[in-house]
Chimera marker file (.cmm) of the C-alpha trace (Angstrom):
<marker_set name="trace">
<marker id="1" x="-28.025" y="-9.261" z="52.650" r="1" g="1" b="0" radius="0.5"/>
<marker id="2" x="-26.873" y="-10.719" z="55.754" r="1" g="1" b="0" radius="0.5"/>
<marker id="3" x="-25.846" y="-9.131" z="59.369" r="1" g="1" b="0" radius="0.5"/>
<marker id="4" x="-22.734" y="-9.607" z="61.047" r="1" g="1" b="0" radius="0.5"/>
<marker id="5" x="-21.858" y="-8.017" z="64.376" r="1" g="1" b="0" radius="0.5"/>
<marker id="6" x="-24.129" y="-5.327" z="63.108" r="1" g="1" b="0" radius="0.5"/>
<marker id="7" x="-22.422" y="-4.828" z="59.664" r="1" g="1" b="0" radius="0.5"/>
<marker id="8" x="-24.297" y="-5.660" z="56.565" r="1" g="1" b="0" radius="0.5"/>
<marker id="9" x="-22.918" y="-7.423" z="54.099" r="1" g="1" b="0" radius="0.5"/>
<marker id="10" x="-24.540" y="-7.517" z="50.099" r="1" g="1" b="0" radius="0.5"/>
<marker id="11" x="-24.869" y="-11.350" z="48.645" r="1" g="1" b="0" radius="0.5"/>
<marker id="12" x="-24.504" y="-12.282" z="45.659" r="1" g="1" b="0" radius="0.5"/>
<marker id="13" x="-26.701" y="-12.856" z="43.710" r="1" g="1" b="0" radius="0.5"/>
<marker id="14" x="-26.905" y="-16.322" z="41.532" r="1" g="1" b="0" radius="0.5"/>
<marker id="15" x="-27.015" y="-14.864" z="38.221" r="1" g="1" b="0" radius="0.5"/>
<marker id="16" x="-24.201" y="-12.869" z="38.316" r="1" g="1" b="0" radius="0.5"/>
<marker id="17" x="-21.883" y="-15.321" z="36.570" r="1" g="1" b="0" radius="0.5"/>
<marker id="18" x="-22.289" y="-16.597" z="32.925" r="1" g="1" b="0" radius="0.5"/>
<marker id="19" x="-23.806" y="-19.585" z="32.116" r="1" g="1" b="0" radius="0.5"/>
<marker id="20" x="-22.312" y="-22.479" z="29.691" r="1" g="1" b="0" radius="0.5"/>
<marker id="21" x="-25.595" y="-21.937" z="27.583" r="1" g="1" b="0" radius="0.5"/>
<marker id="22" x="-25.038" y="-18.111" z="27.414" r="1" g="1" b="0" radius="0.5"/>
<marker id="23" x="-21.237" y="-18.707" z="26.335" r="1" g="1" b="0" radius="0.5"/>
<marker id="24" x="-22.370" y="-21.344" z="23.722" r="1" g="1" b="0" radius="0.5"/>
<marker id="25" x="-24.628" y="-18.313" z="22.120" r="1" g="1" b="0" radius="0.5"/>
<marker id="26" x="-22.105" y="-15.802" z="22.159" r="1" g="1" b="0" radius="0.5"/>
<marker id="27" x="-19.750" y="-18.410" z="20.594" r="1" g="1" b="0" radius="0.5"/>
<marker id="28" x="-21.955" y="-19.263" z="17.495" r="1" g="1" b="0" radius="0.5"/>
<marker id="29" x="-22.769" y="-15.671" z="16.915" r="1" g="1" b="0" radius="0.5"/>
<marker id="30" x="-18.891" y="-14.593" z="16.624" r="1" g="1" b="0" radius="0.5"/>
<marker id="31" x="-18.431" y="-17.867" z="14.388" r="1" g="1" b="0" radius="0.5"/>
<marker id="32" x="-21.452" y="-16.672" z="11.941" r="1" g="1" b="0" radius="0.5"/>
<marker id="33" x="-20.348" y="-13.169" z="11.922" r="1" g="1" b="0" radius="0.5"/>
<marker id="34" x="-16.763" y="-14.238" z="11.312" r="1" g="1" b="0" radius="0.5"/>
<marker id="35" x="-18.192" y="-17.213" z="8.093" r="1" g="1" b="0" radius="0.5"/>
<marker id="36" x="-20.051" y="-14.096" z="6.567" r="1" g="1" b="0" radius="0.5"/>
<marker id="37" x="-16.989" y="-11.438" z="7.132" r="1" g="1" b="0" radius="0.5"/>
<marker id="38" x="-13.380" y="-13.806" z="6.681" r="1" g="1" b="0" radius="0.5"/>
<marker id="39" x="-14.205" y="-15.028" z="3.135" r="1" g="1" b="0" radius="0.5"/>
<marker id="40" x="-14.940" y="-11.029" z="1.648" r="1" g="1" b="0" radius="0.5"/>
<marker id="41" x="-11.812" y="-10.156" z="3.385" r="1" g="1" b="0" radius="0.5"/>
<marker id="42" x="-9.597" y="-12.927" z="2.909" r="1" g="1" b="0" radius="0.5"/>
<marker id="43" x="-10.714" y="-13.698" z="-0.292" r="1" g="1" b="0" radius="0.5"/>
<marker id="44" x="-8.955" y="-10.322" z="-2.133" r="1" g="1" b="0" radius="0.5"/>
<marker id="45" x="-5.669" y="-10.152" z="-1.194" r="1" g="1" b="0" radius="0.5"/>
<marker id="46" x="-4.209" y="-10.440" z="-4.846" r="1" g="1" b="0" radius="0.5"/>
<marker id="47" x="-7.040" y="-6.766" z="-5.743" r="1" g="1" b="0" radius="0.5"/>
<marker id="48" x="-5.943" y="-5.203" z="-2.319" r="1" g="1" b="0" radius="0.5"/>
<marker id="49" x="-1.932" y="-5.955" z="-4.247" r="1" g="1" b="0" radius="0.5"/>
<marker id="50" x="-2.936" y="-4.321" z="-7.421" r="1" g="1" b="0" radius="0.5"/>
<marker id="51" x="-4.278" y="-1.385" z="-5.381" r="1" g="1" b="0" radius="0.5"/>
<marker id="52" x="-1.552" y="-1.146" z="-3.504" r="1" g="1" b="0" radius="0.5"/>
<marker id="53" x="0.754" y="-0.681" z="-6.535" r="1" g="1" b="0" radius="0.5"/>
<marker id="54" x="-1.444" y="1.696" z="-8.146" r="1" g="1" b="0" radius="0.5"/>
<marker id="55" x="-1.181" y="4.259" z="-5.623" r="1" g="1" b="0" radius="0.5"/>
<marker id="56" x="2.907" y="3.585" z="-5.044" r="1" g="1" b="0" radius="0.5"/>
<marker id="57" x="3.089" y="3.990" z="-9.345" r="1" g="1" b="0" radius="0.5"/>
<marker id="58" x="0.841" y="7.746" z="-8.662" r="1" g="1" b="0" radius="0.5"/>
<marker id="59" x="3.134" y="8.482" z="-5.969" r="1" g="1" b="0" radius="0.5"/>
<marker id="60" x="6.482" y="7.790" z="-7.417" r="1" g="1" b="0" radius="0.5"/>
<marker id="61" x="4.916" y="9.632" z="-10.482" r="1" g="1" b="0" radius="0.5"/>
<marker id="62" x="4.144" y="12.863" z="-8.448" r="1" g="1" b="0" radius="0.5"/>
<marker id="63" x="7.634" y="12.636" z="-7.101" r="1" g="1" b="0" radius="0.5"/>
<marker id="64" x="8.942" y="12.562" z="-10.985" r="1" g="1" b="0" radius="0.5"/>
<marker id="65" x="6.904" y="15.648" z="-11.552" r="1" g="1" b="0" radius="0.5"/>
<marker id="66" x="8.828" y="17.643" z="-9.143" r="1" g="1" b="0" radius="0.5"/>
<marker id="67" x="12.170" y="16.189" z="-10.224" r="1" g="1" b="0" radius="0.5"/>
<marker id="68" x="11.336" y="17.701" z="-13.017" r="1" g="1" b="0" radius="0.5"/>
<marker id="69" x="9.575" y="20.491" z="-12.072" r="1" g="1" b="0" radius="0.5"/>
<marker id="70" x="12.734" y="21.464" z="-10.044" r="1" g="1" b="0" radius="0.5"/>
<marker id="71" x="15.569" y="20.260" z="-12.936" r="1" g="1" b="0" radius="0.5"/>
<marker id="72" x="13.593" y="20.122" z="-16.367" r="1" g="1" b="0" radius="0.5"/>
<marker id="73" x="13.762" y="17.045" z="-17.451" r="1" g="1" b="0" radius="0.5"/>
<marker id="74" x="13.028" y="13.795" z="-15.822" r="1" g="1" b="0" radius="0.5"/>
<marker id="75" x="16.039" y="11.268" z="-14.607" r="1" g="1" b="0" radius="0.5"/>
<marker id="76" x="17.494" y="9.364" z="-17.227" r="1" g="1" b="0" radius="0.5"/>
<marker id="77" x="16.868" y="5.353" z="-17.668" r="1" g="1" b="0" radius="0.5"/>
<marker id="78" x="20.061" y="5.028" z="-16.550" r="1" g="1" b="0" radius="0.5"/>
<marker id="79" x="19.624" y="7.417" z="-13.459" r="1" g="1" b="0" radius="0.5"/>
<marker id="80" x="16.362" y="5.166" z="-12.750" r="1" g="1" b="0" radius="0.5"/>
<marker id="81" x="14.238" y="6.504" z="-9.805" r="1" g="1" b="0" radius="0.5"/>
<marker id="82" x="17.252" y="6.267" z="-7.373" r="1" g="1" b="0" radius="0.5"/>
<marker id="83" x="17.393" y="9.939" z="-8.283" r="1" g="1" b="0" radius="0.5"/>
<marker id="84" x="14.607" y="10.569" z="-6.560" r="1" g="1" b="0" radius="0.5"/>
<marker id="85" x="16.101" y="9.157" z="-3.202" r="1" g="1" b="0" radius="0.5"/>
<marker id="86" x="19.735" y="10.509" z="-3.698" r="1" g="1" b="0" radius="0.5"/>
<marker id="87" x="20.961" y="13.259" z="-5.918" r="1" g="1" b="0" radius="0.5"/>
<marker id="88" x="22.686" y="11.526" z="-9.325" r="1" g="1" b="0" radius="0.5"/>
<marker id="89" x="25.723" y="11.835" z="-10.116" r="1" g="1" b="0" radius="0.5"/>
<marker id="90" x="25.592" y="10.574" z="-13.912" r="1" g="1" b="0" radius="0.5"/>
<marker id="91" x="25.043" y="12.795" z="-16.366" r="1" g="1" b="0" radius="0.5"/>
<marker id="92" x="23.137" y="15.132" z="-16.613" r="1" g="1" b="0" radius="0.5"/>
<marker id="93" x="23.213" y="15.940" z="-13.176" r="1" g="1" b="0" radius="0.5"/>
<marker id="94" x="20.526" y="17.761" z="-12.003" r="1" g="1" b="0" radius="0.5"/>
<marker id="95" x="21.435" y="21.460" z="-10.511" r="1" g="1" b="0" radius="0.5"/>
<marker id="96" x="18.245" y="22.228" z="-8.382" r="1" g="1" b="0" radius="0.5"/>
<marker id="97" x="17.760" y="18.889" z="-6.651" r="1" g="1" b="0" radius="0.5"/>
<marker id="98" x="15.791" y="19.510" z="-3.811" r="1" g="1" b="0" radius="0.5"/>
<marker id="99" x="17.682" y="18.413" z="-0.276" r="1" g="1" b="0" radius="0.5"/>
<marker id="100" x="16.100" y="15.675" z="1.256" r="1" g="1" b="0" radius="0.5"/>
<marker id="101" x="14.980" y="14.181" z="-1.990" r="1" g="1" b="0" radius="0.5"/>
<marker id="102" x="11.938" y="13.110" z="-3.457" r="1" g="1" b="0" radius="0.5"/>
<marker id="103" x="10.866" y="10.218" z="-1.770" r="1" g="1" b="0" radius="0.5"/>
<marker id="104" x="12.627" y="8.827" z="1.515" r="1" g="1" b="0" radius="0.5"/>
<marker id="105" x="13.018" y="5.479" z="0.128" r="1" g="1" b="0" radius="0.5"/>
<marker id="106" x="12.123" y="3.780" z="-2.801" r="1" g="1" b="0" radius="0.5"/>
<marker id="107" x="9.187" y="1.367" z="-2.287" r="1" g="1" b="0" radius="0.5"/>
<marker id="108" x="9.346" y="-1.961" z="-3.702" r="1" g="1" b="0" radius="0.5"/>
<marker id="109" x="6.055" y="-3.318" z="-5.471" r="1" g="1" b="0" radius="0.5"/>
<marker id="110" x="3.622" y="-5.399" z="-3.323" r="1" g="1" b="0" radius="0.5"/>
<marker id="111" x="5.082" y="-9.112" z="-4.564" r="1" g="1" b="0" radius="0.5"/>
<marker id="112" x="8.755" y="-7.747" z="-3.077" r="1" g="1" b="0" radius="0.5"/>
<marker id="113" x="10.481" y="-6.476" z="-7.065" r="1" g="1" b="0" radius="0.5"/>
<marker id="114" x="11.575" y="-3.290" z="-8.122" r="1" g="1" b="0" radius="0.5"/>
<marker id="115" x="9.088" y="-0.774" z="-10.040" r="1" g="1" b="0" radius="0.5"/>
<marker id="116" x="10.517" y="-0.233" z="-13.419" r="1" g="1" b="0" radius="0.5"/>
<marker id="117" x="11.394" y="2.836" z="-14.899" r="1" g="1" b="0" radius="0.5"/>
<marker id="118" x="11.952" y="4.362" z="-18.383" r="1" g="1" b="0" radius="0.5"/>
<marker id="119" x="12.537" y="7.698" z="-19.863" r="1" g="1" b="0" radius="0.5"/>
<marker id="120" x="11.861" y="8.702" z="-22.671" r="1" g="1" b="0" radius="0.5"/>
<marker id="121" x="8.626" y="6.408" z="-22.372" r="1" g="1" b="0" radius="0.5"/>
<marker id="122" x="7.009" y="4.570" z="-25.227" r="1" g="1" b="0" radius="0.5"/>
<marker id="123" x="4.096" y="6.823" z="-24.865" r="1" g="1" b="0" radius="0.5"/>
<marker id="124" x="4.437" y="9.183" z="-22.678" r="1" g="1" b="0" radius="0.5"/>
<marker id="125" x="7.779" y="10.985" z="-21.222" r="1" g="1" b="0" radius="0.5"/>
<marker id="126" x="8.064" y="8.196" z="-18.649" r="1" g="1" b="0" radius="0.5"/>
<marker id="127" x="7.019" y="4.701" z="-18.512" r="1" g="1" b="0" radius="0.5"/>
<marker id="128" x="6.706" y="3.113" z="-14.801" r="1" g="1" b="0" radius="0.5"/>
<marker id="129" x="5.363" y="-0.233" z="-14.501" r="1" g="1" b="0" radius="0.5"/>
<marker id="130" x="5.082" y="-3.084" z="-11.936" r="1" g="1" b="0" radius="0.5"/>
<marker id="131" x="5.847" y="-6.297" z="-13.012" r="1" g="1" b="0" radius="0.5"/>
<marker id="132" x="2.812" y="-7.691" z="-11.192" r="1" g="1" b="0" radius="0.5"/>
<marker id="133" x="2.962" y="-11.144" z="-9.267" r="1" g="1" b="0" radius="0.5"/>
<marker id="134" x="5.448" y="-13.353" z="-11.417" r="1" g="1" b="0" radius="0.5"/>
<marker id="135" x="7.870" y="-10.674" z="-11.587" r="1" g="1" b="0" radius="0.5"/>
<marker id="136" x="8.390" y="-10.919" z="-15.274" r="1" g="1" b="0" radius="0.5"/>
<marker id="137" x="6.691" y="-8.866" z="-18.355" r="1" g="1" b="0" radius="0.5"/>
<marker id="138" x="3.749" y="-9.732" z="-19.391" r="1" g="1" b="0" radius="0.5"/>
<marker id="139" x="1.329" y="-11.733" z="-17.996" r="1" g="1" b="0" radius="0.5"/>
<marker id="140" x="-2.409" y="-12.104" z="-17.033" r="1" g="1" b="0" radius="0.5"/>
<marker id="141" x="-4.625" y="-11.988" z="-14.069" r="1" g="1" b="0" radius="0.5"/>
<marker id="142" x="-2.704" y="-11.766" z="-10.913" r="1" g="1" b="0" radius="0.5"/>
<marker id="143" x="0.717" y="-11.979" z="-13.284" r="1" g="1" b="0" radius="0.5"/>
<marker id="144" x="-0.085" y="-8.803" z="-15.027" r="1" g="1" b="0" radius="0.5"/>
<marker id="145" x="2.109" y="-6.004" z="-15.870" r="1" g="1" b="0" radius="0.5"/>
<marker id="146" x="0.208" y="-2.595" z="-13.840" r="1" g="1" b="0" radius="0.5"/>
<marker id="147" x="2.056" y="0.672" z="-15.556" r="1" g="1" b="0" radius="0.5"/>
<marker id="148" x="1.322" y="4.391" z="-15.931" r="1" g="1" b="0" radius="0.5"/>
<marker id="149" x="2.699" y="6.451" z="-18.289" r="1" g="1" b="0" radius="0.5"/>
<marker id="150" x="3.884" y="10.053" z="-18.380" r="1" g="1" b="0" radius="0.5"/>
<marker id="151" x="0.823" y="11.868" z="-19.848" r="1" g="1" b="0" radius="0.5"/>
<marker id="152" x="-1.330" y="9.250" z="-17.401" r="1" g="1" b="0" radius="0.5"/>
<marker id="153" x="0.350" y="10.702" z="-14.706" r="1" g="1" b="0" radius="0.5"/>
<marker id="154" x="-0.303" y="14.085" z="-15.982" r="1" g="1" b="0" radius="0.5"/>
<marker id="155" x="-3.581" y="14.033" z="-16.622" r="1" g="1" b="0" radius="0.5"/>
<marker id="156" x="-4.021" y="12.487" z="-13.035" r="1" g="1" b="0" radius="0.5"/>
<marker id="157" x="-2.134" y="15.466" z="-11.485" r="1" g="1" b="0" radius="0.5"/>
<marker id="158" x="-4.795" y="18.019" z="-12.947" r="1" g="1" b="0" radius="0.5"/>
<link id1="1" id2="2" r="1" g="1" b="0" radius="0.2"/>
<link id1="2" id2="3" r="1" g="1" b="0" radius="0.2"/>
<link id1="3" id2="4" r="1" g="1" b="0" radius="0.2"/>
<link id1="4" id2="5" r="1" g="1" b="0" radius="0.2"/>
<link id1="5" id2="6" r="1" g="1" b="0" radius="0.2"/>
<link id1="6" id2="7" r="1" g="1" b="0" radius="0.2"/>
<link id1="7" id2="8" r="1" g="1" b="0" radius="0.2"/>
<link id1="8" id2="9" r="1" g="1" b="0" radius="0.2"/>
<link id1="9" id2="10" r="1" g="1" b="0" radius="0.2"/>
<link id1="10" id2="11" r="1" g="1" b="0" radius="0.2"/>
<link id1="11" id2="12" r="1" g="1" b="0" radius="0.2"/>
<link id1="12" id2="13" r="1" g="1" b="0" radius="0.2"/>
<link id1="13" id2="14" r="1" g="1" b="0" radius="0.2"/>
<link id1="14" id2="15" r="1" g="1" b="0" radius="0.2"/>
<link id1="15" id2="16" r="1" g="1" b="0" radius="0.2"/>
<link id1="16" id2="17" r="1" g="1" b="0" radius="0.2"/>
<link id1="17" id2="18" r="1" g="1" b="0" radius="0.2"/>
<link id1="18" id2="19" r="1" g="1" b="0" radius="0.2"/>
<link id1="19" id2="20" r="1" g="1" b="0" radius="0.2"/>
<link id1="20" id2="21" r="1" g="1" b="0" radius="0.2"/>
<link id1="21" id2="22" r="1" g="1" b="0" radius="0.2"/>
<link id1="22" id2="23" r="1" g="1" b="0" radius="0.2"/>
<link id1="23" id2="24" r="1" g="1" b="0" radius="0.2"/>
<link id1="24" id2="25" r="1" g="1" b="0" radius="0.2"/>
<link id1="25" id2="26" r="1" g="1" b="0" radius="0.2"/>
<link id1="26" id2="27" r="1" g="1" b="0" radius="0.2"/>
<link id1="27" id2="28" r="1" g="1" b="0" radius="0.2"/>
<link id1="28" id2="29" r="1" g="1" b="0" radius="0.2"/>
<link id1="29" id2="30" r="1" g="1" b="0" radius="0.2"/>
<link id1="30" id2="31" r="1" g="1" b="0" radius="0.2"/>
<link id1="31" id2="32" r="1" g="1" b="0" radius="0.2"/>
<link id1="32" id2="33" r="1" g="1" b="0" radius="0.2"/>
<link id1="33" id2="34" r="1" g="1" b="0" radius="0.2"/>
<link id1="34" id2="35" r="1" g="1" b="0" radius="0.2"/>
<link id1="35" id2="36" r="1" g="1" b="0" radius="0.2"/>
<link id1="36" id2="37" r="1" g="1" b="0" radius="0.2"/>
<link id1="37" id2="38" r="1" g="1" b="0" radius="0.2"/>
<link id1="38" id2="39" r="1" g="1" b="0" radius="0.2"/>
<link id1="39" id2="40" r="1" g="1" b="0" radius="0.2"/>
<link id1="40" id2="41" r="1" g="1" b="0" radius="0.2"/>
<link id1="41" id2="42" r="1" g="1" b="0" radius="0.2"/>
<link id1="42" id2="43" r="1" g="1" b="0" radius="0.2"/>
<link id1="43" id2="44" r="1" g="1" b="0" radius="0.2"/>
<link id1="44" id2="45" r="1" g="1" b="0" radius="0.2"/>
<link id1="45" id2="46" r="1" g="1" b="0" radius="0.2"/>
<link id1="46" id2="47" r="1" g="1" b="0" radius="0.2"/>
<link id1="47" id2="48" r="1" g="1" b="0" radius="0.2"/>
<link id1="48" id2="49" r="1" g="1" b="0" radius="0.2"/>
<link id1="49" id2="50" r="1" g="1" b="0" radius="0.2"/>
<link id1="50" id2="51" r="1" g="1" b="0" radius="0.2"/>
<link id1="51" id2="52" r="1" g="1" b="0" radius="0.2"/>
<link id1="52" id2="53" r="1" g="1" b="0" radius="0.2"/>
<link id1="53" id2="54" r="1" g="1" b="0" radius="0.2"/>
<link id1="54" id2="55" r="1" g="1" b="0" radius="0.2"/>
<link id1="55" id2="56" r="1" g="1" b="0" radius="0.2"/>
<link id1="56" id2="57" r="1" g="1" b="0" radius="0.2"/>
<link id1="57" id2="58" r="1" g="1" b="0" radius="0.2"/>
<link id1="58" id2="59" r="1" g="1" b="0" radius="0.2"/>
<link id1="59" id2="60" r="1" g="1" b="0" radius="0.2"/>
<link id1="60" id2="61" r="1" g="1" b="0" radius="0.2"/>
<link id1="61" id2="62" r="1" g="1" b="0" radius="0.2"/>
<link id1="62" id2="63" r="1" g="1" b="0" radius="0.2"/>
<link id1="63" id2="64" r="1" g="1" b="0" radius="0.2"/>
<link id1="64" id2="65" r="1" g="1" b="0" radius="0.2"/>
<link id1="65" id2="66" r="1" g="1" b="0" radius="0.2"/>
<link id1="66" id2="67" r="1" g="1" b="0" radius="0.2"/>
<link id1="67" id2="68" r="1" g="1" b="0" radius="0.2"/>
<link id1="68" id2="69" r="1" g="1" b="0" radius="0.2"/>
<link id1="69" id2="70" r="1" g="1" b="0" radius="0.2"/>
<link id1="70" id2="71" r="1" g="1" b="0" radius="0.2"/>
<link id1="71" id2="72" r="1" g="1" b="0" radius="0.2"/>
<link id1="72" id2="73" r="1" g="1" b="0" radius="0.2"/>
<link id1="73" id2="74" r="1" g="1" b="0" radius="0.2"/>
<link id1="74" id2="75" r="1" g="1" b="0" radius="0.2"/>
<link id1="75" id2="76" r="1" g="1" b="0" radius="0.2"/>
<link id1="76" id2="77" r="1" g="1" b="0" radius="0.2"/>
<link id1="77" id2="78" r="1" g="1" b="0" radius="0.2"/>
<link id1="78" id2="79" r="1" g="1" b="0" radius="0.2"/>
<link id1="79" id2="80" r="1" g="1" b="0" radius="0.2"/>
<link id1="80" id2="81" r="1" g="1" b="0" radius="0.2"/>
<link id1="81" id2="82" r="1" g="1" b="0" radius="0.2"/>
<link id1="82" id2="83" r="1" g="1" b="0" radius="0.2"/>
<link id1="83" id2="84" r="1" g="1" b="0" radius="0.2"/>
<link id1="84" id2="85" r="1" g="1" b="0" radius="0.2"/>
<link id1="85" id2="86" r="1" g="1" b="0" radius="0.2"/>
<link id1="86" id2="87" r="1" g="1" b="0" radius="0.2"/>
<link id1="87" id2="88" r="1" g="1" b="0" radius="0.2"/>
<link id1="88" id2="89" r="1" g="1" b="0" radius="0.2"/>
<link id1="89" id2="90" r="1" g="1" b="0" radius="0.2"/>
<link id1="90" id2="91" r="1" g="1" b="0" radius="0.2"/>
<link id1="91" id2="92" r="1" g="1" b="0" radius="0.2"/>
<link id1="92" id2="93" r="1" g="1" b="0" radius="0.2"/>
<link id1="93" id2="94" r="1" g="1" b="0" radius="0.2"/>
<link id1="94" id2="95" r="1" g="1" b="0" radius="0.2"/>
<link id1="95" id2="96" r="1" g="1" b="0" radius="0.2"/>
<link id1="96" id2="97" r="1" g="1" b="0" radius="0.2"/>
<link id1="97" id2="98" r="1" g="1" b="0" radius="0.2"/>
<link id1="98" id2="99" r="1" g="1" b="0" radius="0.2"/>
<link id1="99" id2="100" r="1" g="1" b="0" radius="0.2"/>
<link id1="100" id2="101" r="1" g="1" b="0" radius="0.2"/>
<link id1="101" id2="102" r="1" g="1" b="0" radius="0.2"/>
<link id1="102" id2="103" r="1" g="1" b="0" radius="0.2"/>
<link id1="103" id2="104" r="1" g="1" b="0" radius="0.2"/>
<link id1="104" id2="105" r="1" g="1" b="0" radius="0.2"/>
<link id1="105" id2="106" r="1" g="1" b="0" radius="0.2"/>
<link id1="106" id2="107" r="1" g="1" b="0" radius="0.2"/>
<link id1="107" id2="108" r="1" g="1" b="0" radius="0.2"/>
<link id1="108" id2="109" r="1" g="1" b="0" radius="0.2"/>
<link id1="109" id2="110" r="1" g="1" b="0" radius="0.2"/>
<link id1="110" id2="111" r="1" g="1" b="0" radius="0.2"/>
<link id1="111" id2="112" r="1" g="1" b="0" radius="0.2"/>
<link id1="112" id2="113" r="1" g="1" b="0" radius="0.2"/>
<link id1="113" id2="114" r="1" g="1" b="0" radius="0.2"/>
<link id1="114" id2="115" r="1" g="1" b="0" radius="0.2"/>
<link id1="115" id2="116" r="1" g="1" b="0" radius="0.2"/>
<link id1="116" id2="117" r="1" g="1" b="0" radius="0.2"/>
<link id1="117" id2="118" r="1" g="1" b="0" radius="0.2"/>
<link id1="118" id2="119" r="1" g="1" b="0" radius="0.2"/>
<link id1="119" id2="120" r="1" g="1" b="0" radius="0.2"/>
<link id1="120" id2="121" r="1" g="1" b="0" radius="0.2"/>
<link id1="121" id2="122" r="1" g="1" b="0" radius="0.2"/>
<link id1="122" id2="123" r="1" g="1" b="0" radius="0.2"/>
<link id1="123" id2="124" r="1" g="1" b="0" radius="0.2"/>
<link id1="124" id2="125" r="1" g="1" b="0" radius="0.2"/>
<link id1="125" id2="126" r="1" g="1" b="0" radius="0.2"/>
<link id1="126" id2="127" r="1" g="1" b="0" radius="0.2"/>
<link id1="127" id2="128" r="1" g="1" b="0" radius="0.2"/>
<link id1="128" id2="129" r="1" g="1" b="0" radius="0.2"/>
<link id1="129" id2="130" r="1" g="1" b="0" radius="0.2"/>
<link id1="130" id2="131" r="1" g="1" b="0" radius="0.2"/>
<link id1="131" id2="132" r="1" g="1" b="0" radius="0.2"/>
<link id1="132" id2="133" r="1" g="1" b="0" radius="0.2"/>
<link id1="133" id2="134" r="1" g="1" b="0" radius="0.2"/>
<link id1="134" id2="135" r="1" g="1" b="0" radius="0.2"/>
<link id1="135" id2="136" r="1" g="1" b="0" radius="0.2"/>
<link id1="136" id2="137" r="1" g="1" b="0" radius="0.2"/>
<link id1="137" id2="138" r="1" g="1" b="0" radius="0.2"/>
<link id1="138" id2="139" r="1" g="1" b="0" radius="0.2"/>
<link id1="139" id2="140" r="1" g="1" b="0" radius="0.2"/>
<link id1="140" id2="141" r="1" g="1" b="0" radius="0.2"/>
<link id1="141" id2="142" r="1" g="1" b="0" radius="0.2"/>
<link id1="142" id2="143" r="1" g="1" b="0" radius="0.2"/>
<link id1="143" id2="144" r="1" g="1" b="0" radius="0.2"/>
<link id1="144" id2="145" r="1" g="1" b="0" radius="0.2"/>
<link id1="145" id2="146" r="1" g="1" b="0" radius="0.2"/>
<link id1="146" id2="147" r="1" g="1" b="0" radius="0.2"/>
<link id1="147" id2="148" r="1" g="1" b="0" radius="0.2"/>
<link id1="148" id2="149" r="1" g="1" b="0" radius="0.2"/>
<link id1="149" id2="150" r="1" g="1" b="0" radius="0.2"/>
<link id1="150" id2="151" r="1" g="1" b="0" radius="0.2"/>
<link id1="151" id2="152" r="1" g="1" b="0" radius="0.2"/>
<link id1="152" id2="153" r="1" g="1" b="0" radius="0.2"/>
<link id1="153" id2="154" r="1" g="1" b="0" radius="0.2"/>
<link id1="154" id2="155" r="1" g="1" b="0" radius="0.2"/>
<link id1="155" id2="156" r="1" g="1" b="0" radius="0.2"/>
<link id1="156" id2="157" r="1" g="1" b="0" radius="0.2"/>
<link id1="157" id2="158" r="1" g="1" b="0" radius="0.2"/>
</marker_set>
C-alpha cells in the first residue's frame, strides 16, 4: 500500500495479470479437448439426418392417425399429406377436419425433398417414406430410402 496526503492507496500486486506461459496452457488444453470432442461430433452428421427423419416420419404419422381418427379414413394419394396442413377439397372431402389442421406446415426431409406419401400402402394402410440423401428410390448407406408403414406407425402409437 502506499500513503498519499494521508489516504491509502492498495497496489497491485504483480501477479495479477496472466502470463504468456499460463495462456499457452490454457490454449493446448482447449485444442486437446476440442481433437477428442470435434471428430465424435462432426463425424455423424449423415446418422444425426436419418434421426432426424425418423422422428418427422412418427410425427407426420401421428398426425395421419387423427386425420383419421377425426374423418375415417386416411387422405387419399392424391390428397397427399397437404391434407393435413389445409382441409382438401378433392374427393372425399373430409367432414370433421379439425380447424387449424394437423400439422402447421409440412416439414421437408433433412436433405431439403418432400416425404412421400401413399394410401392404401403396400403393407400397411399408409406408406410414408423419405427418399434419403440422393433423393431418388432406392439406394444404400446415406442414399437409403427411411419409410414407416401404417401398422408401424400403429404399433408405435400403443
Amino acid at each position: 500500500m502506499t500513503q498519499l496526503a494521508g489516504k491509502t492507496r492498495p497496489t497491485r500486486a504483480r501477479d495479477a495479470g496472466v502470463t504468456l506461459i499460463e495462456m499457452m496452457v490454457v490454449l493446448v488444453m482447449i485444442s486437446v479437448v476440442a481433437a477428442i470432442i470435434v471428430p465424435n461430433v462432426i463425424g455423424r452428421p449423415d446418422e444425426a439426418r436419418a434421426s432426424v427423419a425418423q422422428t418427422d416420419l412418427r410425427s407426420i404419422a401421428s398426425a395421419l392417425e387423427l386425420y383419421r381418427l377425426d374423418n375415417r379414413t386416411y387422405p387419399t394419394t392424391s390428397q397427399g399429406l397437404a391434407a393435413l396442413v389445409a382441409q382438401p377439397v378433392s374427393p372425399p372431402v373430409p367432414r370433421n377436419w379439425a380447424q387449424g389442421g394437423y400439422l402447421t406446415t409440412l416439414p421437408q426431409d433433412p436433405w431439403g425433398n418432400a416425404y412421400v406419401y401413399q394410401s392404401p400402402g403396400v403393407v400397411g394402410a399408409f406408406d410414408l417414406m423419405s427418399l434419403g440423401a440422393d433423393g431418388t428410390a432406392g439406394g444404400q448407406g446415406t442414399a437409403s430410402d427411411i419409410s414407416l408403414d401404417g401398422r408401424q406407425a400403429a404399433v408405435q402409437s400403443r
